[in-house]
Backbone bond lengths (Angstrom), bond angles and torsions (degrees), N, CA, C in turn:
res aa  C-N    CA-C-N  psi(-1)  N-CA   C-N-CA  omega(-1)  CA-C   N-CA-C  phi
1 X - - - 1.438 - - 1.526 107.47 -
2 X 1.109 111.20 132.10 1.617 124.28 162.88 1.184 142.79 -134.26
3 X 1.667 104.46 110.12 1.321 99.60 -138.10 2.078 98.39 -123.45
4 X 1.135 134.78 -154.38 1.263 140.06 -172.86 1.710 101.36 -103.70
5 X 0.955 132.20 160.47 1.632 125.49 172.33 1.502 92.33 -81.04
6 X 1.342 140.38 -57.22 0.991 117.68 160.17 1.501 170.64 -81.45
7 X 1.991 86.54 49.74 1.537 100.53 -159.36 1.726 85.39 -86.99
8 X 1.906 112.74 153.54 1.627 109.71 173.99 1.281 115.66 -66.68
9 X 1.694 117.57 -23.91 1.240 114.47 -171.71 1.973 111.77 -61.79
10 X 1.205 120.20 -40.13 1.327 145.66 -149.08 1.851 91.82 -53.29
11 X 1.092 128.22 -33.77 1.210 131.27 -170.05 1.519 120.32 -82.40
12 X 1.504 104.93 -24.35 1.514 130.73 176.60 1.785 106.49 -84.25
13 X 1.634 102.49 -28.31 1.784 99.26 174.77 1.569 98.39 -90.91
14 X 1.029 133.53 -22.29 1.194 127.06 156.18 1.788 142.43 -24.13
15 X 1.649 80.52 -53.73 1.213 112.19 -160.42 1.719 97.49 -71.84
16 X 1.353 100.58 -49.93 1.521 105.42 174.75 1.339 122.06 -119.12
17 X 0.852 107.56 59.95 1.761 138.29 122.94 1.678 71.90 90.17
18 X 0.978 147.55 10.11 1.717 129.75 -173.12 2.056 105.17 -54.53
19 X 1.120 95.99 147.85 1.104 99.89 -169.90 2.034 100.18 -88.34
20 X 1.240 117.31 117.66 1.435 122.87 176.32 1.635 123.55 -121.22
21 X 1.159 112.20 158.40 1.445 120.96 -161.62 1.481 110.29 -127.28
22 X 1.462 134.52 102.22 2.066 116.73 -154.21 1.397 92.25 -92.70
23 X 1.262 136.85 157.19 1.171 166.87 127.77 1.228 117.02 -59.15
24 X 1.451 136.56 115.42 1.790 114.61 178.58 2.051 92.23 -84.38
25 X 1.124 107.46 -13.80 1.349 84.77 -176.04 1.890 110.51 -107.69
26 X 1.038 123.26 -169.65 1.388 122.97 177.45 1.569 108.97 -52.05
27 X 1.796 138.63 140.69 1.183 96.97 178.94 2.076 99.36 -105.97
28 X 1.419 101.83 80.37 1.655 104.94 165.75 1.311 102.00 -67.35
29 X 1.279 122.44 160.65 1.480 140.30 131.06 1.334 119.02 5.85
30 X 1.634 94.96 -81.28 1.942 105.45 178.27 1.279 94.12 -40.95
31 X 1.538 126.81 -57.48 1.658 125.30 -144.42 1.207 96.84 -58.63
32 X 1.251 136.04 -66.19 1.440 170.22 -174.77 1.663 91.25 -35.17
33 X 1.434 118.16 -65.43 1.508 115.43 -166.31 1.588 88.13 -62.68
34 X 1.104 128.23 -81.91 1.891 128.28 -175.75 1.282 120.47 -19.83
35 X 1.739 118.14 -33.28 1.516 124.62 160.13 1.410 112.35 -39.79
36 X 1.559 92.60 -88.36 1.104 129.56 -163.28 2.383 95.61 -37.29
37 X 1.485 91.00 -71.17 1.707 83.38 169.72 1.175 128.30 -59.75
38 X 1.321 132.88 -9.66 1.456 115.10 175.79 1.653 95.71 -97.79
39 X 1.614 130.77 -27.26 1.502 106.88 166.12 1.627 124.29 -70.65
40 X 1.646 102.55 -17.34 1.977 84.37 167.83 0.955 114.43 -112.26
41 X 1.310 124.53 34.13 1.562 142.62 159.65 1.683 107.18 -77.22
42 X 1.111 88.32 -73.07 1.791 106.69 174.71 1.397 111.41 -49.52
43 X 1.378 113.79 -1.39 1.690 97.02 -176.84 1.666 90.96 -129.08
44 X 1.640 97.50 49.77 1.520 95.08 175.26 1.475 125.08 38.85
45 X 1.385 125.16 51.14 1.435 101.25 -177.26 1.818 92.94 -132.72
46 X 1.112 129.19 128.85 1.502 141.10 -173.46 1.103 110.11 -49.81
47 X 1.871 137.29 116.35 0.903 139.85 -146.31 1.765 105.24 176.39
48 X 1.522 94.46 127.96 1.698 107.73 -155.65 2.147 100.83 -114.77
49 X 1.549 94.11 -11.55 1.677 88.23 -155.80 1.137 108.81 -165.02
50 X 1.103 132.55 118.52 1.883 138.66 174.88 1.839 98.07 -107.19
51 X 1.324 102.97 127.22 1.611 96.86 165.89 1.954 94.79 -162.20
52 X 1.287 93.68 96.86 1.675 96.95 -176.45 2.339 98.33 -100.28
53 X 1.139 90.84 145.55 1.323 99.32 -147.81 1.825 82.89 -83.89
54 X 1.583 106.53 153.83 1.443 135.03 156.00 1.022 124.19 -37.21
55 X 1.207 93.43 -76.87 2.466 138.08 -152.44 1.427 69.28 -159.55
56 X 1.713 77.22 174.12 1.719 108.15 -173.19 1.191 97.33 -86.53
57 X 1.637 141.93 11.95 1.145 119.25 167.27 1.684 109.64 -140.45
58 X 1.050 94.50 16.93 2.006 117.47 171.56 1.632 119.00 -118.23
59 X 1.323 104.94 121.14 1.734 108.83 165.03 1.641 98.31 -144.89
60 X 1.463 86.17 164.69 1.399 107.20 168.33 1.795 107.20 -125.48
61 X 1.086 100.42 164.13 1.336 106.99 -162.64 1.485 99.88 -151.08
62 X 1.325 100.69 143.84 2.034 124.12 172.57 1.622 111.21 -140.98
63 X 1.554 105.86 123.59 1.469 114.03 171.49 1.391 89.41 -134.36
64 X 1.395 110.82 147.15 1.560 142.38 148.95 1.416 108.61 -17.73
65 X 1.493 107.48 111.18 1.664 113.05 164.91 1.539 115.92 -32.33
């Protein structure tokens, strides 16, 4: 689960032991693709485009300014 530090639910997965992951930013899609590329960015590996899909007919996508 990945959620906002300040989502209300976050205190209730807490409670029972759910295993969670915080986001400081919203965790949309976009956010999620910008993760994902700035951690396999940082591990040096050549990389033009993050776009992990929605639905089978929705993605969002993040490339480098």
């Amino acid at each position: 689960m990945l959620l906002h530090p300040d989502d209300p639910v976050l205190p209730l997965l807490q409670e029972v032991v759910e295993s969670v992951s915080l986001m400081s930013t919203n965790p949309t899609a976009e956010n999620i693709a910008r993760l994902i590329f700035d951690y396999v960015e940082a591990g040096s590996f050549p990389l033009v485009e993050v776009a992990p899909h929605e639905t089978d007919s929705a993605l969002a996508s993040y490339r480098k300014p």
